[in-house]
gemmi code that builds the backbone of each chain (N, CA, C; Angstrom):
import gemmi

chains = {
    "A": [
        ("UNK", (24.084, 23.338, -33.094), (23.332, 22.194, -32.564), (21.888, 22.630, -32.289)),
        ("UNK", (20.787, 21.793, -33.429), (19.383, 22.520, -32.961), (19.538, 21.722, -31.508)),
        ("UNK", (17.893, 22.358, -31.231), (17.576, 22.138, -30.075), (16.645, 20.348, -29.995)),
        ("UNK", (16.727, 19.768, -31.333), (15.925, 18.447, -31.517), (17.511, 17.537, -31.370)),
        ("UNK", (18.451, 17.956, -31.625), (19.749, 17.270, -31.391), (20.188, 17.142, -29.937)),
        ("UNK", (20.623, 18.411, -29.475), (20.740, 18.432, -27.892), (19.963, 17.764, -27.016)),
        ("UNK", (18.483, 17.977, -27.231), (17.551, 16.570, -26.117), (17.425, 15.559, -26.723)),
        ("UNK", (18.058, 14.921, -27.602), (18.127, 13.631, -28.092), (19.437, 13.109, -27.942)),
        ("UNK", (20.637, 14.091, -27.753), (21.787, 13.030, -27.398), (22.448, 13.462, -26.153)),
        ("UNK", (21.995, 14.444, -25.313), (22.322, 14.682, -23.960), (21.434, 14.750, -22.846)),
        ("UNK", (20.155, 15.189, -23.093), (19.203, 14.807, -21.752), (18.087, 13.795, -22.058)),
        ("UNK", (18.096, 12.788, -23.254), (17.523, 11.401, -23.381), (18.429, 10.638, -22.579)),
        ("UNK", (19.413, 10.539, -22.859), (20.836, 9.386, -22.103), (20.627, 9.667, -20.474)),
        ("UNK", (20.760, 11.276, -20.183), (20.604, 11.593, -18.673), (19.509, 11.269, -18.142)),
        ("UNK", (18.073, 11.166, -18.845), (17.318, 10.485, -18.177), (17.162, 9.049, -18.322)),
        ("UNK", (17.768, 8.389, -18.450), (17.664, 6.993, -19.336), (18.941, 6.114, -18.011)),
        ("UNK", (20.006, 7.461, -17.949), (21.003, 6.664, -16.911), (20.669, 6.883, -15.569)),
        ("UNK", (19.807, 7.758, -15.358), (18.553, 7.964, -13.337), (17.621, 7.058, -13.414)),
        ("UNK", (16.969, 6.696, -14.932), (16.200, 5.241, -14.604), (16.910, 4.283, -14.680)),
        ("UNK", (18.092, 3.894, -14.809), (18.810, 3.030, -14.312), (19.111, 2.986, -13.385)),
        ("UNK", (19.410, 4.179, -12.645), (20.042, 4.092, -11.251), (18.846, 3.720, -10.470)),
        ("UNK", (17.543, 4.386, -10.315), (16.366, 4.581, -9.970), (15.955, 2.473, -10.214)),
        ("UNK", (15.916, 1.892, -11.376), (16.033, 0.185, -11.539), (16.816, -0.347, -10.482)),
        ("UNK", (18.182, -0.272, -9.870), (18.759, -0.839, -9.347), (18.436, -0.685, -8.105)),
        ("UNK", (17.721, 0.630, -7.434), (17.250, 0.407, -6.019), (15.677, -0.138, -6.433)),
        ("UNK", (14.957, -0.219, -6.984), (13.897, -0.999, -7.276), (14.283, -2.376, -7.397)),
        ("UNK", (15.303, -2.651, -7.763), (15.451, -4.723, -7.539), (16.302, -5.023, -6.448)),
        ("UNK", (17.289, -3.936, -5.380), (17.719, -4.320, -4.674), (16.815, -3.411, -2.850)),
        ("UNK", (15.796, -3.358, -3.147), (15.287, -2.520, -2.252), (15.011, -3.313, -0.894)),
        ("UNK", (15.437, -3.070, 0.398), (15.567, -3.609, 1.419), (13.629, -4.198, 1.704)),
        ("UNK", (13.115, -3.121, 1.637), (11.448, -3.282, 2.276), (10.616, -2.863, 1.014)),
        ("UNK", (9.337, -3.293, 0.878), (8.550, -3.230, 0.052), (8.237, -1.477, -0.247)),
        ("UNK", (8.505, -1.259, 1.239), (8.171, 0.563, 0.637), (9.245, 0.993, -0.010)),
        ("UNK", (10.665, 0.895, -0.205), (11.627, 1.109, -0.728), (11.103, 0.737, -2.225)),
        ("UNK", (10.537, -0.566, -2.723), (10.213, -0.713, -4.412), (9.253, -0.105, -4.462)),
        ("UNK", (7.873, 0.867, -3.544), (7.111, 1.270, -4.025), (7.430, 2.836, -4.038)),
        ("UNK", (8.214, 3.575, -3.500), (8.713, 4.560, -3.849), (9.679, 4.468, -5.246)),
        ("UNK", (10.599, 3.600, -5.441), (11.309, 3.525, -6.610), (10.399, 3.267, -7.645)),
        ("UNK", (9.520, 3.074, -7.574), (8.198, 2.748, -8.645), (7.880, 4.206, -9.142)),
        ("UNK", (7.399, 4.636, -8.213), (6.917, 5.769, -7.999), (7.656, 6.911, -8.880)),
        ("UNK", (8.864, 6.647, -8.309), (9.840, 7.785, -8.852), (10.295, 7.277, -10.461)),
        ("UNK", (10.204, 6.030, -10.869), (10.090, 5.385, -11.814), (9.416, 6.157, -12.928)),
        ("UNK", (7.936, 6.031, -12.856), (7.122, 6.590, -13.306), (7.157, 8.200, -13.810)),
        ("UNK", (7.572, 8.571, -12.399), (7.802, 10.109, -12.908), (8.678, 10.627, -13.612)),
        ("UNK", (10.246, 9.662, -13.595), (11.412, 9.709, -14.808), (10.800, 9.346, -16.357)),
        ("UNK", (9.836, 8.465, -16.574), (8.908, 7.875, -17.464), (8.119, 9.864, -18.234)),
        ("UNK", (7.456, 10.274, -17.046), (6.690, 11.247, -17.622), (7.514, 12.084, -18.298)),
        ("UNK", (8.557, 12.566, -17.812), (9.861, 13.580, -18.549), (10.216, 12.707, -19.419)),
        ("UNK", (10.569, 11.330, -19.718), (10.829, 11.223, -20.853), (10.223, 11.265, -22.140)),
        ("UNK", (8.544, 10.772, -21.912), (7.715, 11.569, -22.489), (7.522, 12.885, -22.921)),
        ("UNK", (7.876, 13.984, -21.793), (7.199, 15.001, -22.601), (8.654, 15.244, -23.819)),
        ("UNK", (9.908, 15.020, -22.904), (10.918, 15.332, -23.816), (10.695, 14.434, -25.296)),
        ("UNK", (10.262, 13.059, -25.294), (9.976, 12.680, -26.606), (9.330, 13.104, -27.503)),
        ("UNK", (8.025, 14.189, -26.735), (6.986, 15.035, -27.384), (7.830, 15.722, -28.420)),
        ("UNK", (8.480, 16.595, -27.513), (9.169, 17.727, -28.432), (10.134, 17.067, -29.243)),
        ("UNK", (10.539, 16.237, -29.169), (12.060, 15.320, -30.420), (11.201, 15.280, -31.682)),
        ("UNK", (9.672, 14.797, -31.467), (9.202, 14.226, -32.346), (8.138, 15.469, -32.799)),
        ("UNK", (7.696, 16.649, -32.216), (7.038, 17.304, -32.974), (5.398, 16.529, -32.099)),
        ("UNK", (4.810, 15.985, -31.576), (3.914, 15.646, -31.629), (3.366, 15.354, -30.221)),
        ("UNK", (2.653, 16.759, -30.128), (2.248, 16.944, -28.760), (1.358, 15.674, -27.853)),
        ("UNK", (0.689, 15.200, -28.929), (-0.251, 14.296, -28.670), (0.074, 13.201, -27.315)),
        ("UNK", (1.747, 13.072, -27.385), (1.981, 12.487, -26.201), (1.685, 12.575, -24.652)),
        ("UNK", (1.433, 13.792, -24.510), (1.245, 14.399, -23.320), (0.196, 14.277, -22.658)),
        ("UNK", (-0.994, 13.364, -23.117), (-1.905, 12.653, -22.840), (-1.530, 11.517, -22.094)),
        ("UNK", (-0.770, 10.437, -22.750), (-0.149, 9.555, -21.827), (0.268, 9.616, -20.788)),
        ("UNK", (1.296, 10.937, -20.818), (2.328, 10.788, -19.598), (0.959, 11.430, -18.313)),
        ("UNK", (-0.221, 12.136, -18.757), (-1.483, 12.352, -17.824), (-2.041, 11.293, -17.559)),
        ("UNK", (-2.113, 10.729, -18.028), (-2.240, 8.920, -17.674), (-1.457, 8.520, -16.461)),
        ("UNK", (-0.523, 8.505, -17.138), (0.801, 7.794, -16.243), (0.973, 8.940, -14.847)),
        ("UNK", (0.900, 10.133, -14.728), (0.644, 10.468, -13.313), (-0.291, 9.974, -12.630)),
        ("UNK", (-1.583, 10.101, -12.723), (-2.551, 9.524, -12.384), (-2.203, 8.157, -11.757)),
        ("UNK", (-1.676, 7.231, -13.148), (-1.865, 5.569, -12.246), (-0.542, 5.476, -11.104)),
        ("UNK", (0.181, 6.646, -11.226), (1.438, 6.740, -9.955), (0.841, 6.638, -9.088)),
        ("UNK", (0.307, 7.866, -9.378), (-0.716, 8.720, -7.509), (-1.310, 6.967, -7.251)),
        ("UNK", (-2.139, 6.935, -7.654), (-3.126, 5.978, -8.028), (-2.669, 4.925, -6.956)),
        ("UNK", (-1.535, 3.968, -7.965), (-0.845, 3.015, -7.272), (0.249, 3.115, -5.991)),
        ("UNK", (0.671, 4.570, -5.467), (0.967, 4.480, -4.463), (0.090, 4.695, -3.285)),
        ("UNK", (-0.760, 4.980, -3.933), (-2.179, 4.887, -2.423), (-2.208, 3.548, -2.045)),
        ("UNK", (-2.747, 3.022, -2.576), (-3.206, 1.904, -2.937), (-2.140, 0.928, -2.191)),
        ("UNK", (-0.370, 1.159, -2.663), (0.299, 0.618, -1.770), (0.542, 0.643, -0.151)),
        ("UNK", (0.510, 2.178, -0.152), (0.563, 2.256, 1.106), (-0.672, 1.865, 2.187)),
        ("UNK", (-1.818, 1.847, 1.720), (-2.918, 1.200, 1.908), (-3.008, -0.356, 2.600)),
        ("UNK", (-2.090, -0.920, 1.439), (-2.225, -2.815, 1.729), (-0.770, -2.645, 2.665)),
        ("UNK", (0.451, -1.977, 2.844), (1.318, -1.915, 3.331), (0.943, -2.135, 5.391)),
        ("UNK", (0.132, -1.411, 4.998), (-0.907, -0.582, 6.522), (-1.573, -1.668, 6.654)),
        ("UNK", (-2.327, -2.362, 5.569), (-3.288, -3.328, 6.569), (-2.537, -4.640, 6.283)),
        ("UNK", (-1.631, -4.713, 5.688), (-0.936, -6.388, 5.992), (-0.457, -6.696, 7.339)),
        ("UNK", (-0.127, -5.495, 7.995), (0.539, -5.522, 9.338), (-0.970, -6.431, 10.336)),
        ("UNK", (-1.818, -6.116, 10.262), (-2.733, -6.437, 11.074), (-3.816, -7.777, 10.814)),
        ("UNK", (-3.168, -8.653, 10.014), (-3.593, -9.857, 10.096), (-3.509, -10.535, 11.211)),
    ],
    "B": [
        ("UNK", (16.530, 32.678, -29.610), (16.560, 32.718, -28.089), (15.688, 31.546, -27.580)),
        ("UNK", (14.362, 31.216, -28.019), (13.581, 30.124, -27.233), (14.228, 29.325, -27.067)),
        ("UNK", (15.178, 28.334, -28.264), (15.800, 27.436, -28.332), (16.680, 27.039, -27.152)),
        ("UNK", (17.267, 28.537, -27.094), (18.366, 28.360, -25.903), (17.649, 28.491, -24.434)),
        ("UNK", (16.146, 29.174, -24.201), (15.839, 28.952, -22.996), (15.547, 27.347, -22.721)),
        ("UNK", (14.800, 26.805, -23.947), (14.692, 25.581, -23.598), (15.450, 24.473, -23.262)),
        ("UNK", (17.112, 24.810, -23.820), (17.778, 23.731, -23.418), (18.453, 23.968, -22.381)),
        ("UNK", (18.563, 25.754, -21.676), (18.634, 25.525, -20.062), (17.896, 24.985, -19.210)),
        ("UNK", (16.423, 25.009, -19.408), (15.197, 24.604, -18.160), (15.587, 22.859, -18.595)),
        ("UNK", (15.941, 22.478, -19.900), (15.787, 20.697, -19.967), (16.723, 20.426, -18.912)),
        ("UNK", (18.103, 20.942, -19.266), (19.245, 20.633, -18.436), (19.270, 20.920, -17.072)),
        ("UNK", (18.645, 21.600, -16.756), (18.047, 21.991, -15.021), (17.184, 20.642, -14.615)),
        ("UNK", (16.059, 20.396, -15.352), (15.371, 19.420, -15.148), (16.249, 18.370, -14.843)),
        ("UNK", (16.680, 17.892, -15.876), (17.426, 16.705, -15.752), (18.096, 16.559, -14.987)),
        ("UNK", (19.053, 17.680, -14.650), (19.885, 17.926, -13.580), (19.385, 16.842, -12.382)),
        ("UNK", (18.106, 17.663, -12.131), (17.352, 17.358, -10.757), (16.736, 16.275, -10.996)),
        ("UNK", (16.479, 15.577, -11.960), (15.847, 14.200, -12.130), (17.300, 12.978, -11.551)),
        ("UNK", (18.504, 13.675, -12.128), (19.481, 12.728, -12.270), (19.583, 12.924, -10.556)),
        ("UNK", (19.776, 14.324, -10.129), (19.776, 13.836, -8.671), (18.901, 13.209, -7.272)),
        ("UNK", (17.965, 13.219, -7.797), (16.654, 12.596, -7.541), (17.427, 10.695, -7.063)),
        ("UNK", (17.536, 10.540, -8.649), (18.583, 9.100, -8.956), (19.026, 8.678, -8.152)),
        ("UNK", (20.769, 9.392, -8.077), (21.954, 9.694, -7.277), (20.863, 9.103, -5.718)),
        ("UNK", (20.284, 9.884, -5.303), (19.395, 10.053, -3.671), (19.345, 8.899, -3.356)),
        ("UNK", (18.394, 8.387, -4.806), (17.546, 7.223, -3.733), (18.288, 6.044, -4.183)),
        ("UNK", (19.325, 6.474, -4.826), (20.086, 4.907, -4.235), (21.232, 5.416, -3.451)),
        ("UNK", (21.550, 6.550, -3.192), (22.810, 6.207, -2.212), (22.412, 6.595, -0.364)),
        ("UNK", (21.216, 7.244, -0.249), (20.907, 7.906, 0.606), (20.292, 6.110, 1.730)),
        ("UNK", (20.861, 6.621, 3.246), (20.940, 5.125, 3.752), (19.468, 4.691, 4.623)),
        ("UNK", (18.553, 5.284, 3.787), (17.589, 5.376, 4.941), (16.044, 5.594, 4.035)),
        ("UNK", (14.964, 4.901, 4.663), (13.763, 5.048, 3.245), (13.245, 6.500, 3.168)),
        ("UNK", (13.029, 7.189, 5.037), (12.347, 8.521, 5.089), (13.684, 9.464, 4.112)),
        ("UNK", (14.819, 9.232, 4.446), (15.244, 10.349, 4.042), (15.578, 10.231, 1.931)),
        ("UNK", (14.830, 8.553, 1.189), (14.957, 8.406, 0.291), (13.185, 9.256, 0.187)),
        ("UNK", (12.618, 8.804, 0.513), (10.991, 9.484, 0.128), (11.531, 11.138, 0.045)),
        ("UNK", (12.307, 11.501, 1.172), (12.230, 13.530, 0.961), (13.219, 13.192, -0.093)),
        ("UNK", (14.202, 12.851, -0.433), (15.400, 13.289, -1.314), (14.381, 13.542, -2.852)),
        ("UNK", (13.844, 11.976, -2.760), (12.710, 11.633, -4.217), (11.580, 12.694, -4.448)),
        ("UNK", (10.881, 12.866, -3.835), (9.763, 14.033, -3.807), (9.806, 15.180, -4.717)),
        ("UNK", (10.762, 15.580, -3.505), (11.465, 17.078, -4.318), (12.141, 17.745, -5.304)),
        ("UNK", (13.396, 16.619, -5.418), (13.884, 16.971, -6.754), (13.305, 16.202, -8.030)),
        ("UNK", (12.493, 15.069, -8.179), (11.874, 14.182, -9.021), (10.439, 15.252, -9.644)),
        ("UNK", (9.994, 16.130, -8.438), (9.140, 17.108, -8.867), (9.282, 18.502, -9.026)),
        ("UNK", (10.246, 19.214, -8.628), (10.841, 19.937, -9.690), (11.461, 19.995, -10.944)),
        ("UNK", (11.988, 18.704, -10.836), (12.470, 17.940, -12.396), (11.904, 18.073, -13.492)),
        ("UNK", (10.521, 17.559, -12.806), (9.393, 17.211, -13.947), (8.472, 18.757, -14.197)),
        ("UNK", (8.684, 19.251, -13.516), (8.302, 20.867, -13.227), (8.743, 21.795, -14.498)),
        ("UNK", (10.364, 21.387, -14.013), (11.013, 22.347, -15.146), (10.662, 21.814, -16.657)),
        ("UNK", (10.766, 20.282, -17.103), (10.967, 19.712, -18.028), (9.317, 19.851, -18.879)),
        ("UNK", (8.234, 19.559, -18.079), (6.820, 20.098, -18.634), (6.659, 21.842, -18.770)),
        ("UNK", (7.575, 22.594, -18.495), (7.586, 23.851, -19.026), (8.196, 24.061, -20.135)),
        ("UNK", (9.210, 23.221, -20.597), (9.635, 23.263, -21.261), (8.911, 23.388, -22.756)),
        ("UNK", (8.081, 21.817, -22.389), (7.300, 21.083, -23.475), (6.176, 22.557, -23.974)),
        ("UNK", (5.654, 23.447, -22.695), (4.629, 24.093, -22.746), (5.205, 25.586, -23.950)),
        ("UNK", (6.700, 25.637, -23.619), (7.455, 26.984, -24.183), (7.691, 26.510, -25.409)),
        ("UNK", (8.361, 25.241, -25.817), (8.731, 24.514, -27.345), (7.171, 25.194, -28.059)),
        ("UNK", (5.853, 24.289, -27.625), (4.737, 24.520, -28.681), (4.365, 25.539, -29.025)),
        ("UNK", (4.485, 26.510, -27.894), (3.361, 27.810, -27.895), (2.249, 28.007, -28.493)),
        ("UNK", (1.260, 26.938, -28.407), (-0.140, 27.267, -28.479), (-0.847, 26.762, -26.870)),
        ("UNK", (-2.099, 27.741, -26.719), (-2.561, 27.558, -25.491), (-2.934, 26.006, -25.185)),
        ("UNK", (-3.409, 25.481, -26.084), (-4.013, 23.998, -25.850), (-3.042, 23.110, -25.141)),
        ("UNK", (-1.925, 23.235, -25.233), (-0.622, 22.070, -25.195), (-0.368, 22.861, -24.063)),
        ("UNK", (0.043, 23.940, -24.076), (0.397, 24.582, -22.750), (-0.599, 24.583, -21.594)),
        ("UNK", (-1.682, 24.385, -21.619), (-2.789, 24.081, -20.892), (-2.370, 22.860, -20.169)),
        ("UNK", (-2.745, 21.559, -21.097), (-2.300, 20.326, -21.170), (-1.039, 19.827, -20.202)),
        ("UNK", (0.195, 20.824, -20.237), (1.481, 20.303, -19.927), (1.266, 21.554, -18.517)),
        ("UNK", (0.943, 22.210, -18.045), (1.074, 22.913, -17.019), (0.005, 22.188, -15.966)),
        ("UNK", (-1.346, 21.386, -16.896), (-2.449, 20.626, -15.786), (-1.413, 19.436, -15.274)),
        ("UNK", (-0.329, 18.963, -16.244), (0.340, 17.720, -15.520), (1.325, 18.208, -14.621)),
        ("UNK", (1.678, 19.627, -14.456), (2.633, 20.262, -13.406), (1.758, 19.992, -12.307)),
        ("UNK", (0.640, 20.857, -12.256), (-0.430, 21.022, -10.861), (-0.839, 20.047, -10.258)),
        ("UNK", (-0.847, 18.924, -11.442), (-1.264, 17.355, -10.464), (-0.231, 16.731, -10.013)),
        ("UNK", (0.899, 16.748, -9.991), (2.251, 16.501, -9.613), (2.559, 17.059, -8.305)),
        ("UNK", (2.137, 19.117, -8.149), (2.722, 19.083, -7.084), (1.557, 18.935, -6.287)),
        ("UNK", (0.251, 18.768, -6.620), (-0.971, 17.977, -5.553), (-0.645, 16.785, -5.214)),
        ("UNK", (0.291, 16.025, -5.626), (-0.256, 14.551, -5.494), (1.584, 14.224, -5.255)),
        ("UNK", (1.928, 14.838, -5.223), (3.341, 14.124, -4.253), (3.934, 14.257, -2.943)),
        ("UNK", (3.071, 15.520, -2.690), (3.410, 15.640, -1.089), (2.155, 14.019, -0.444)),
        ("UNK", (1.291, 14.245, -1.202), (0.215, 13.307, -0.995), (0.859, 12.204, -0.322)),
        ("UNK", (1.485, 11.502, -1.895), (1.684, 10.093, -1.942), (2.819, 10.010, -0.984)),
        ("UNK", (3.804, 11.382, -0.728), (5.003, 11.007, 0.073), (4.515, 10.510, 1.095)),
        ("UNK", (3.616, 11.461, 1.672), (3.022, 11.473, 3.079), (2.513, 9.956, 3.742)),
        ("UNK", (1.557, 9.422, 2.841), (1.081, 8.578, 3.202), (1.922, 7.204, 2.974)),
        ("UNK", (3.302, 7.218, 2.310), (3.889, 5.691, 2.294), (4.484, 5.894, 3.291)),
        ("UNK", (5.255, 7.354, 3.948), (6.092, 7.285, 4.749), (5.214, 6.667, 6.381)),
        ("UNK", (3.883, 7.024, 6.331), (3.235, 6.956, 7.471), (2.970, 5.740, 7.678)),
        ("UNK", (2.758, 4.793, 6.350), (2.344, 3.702, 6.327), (3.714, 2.601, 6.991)),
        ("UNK", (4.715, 3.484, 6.194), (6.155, 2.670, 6.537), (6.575, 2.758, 7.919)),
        ("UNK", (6.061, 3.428, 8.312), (6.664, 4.009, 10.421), (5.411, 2.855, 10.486)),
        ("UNK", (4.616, 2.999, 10.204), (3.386, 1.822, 11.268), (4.036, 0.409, 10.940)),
        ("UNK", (4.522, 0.427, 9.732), (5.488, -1.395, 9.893), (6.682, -1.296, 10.606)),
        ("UNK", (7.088, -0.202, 11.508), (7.964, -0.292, 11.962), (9.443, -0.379, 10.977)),
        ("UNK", (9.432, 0.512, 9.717), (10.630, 0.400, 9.170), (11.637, 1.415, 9.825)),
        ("UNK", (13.035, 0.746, 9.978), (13.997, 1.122, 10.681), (14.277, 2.414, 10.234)),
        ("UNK", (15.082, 3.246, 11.233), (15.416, 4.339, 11.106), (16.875, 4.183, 10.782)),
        ("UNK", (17.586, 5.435, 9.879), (18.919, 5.002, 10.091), (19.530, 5.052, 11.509)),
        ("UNK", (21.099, 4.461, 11.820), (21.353, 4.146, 12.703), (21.933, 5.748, 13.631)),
        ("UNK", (22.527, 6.547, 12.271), (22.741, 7.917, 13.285), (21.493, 8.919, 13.322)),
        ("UNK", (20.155, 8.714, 12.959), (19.374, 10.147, 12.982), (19.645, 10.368, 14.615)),
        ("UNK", (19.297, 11.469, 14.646), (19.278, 12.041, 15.547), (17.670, 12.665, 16.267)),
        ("UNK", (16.956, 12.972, 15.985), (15.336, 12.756, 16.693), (14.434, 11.717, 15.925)),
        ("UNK", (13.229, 11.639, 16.972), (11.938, 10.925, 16.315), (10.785, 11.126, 17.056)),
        ("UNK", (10.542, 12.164, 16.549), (9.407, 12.850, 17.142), (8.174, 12.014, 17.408)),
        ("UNK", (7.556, 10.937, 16.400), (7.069, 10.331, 16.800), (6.998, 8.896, 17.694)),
        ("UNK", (8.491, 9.012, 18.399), (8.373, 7.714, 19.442), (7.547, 7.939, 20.384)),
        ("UNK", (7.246, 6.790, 20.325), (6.326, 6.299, 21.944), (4.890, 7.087, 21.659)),
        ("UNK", (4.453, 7.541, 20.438), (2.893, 8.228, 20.685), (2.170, 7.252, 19.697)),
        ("UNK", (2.295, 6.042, 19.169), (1.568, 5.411, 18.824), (2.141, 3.721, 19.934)),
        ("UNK", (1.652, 3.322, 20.492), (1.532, 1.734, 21.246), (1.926, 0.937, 20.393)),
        ("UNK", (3.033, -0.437, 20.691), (2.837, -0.859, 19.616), (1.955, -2.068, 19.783)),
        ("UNK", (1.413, -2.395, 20.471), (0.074, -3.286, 20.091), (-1.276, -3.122, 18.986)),
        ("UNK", (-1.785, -1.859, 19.270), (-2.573, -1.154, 18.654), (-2.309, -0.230, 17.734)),
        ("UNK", (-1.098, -0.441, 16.698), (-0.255, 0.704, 15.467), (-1.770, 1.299, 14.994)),
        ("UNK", (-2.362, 0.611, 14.596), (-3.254, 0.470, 12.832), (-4.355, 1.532, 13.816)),
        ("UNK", (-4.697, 0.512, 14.395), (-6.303, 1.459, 14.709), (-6.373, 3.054, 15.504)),
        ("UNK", (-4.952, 2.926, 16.202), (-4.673, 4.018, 17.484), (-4.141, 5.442, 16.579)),
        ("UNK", (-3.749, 4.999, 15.295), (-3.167, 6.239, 14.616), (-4.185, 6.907, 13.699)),
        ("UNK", (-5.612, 6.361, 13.625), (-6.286, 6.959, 12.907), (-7.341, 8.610, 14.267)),
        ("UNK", (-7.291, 7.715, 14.686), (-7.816, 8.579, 16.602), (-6.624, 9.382, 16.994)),
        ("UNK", (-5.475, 9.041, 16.767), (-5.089, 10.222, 17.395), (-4.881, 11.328, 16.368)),
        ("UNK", (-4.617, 10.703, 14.879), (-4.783, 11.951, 13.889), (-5.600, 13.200, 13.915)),
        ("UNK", (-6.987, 12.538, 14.452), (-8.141, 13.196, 13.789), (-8.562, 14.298, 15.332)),
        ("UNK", (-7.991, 13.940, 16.697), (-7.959, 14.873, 17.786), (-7.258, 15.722, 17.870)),
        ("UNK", (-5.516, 15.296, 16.778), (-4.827, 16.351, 17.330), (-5.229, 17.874, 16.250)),
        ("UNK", (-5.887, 16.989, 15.169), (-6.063, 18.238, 14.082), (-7.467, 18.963, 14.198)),
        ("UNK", (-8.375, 18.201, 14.803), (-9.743, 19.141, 14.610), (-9.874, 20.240, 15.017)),
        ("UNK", (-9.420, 20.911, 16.668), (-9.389, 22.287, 17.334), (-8.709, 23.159, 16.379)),
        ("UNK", (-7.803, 22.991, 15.604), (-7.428, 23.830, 14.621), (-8.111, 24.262, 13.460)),
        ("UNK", (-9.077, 22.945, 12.973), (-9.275, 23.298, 11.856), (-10.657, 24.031, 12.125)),
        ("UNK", (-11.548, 24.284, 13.363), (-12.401, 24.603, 13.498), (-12.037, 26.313, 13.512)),
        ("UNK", (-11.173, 26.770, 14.021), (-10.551, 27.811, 14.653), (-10.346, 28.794, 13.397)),
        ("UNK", (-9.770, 27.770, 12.587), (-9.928, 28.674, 11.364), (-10.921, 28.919, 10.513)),
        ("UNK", (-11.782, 27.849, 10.753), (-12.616, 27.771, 9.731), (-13.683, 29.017, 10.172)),
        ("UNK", (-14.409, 29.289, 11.219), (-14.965, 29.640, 11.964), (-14.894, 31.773, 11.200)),
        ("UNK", (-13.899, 32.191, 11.564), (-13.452, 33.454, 10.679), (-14.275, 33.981, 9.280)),
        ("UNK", (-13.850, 32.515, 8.495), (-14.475, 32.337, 7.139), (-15.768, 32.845, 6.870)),
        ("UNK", (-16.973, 31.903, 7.814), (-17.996, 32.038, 7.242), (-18.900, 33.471, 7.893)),
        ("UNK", (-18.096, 34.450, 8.771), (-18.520, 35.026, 8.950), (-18.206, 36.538, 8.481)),
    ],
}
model = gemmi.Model(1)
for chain_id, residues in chains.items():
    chain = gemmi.Chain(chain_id)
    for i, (resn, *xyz) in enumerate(residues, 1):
        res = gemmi.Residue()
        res.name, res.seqid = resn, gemmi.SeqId(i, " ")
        for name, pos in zip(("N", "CA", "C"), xyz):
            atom = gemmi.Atom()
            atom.name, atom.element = name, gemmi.Element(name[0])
            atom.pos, atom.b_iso = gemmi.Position(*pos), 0.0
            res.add_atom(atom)
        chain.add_residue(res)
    model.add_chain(chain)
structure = gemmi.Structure()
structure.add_model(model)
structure.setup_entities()
């Protein structure tokens, strides 16, 4: 079993079934910080699946994106916790 | 041999991504879903971008995939920090058995928003002067 077989039919699925699990507390999340952490952690299951797609496919070039996609994490959980903090004080 | 280091560090990764998962939906409480998520979601991604860096072996890509390690572990204690702080000032519940809370009763709750930026910045300055002070001399 190369090694382009093994991360394509055992740790694609394993990350594919934590963003599922990771989806279901994102639509059933009690408080808004609960979907913005599951976001969060969202994202970062997103970047590993990236880089692992890198290597399936030979083509590093991806790894630009998933630098993207950290960024607008960080990014957007500031940002949440931010409006989280000042909605209280209307 | 690479082959086979790489598909131990994937399976480690994943490991810890999947339990990351597992956490934050079964764990009964948001603070203790933010630590469960943090840690293993960023070692996860730790192991799994080393991976990517050992598959290519040229410096460029390995550059590339080790700068997205370093901004990961800069920026998640970060982001933990500040939703969890944000989430105690809305008053999100604690579970029902923790057992301490260090921060009861030191923020009012009339004044959450404005009283926690003042007391941040008193309890940390004598320290940071103390050290700093050493440095420049």
């Amino acid at each position: 079993m190369s090694v382009h077989d093994y991360l394509y039919y055992i740790i694609l699925p394993i990350l594919a079934l934590s963003a599922l699990l990771i989806f279901i507390r994102f639509i059933m999340g009690p408080s808004l910080s609960d979907r913005v952490v599951a976001l969060d952690l969202l994202i970062t299951t997103g970047i590993g699946v990236i880089a692992i797609y890198s290597i399936v496919t030979d083509q590093p070039t991806f790894l630009d994106i998933a630098m993207i996609l950290a960024l607008i994490a960080f990014l957007g959980t500031v940002a949440f916790a931010y409006y989280i903090e000042k909605r209280k004080r209307k | 041999m690479t082959d086979y280091i790489i598909m131990f560090m994937a399976t480690l990764g994943a490991a810890f991504v999947l339990l990351a998962a597992i956490g934050i939906l079964r764990m009964p409480d948001l603070y203790l879903r933010i630590s469960v998520t943090t840690k293993g979601a960023t070692l996860g991604m730790g192991l799994i971008l080393l991976c990517v860096a050992i598959y290519f072996g040229e410096a460029s890509i390995a550059t590339r995939s080790l700068a997205i390690v370093f901004f990961l572990l800069l920026t998640a204690p970060v982001s933990a920090h500040l939703i969890g702080r944000a989430s105690y000032f809305v008053n999100t519940p604690l579970w029902k058995n923790s057992v301490m809370d260090d921060l009861k009763g030191k923020y009012s709750k009339s004044t959450e928003g404005s009283s926690s930026e003042e007391s941040d910045v008193t309890d940390h300055e004598p320290q940071g002067d103390d050290v700093g002070q050493p440095k420049k001399e």
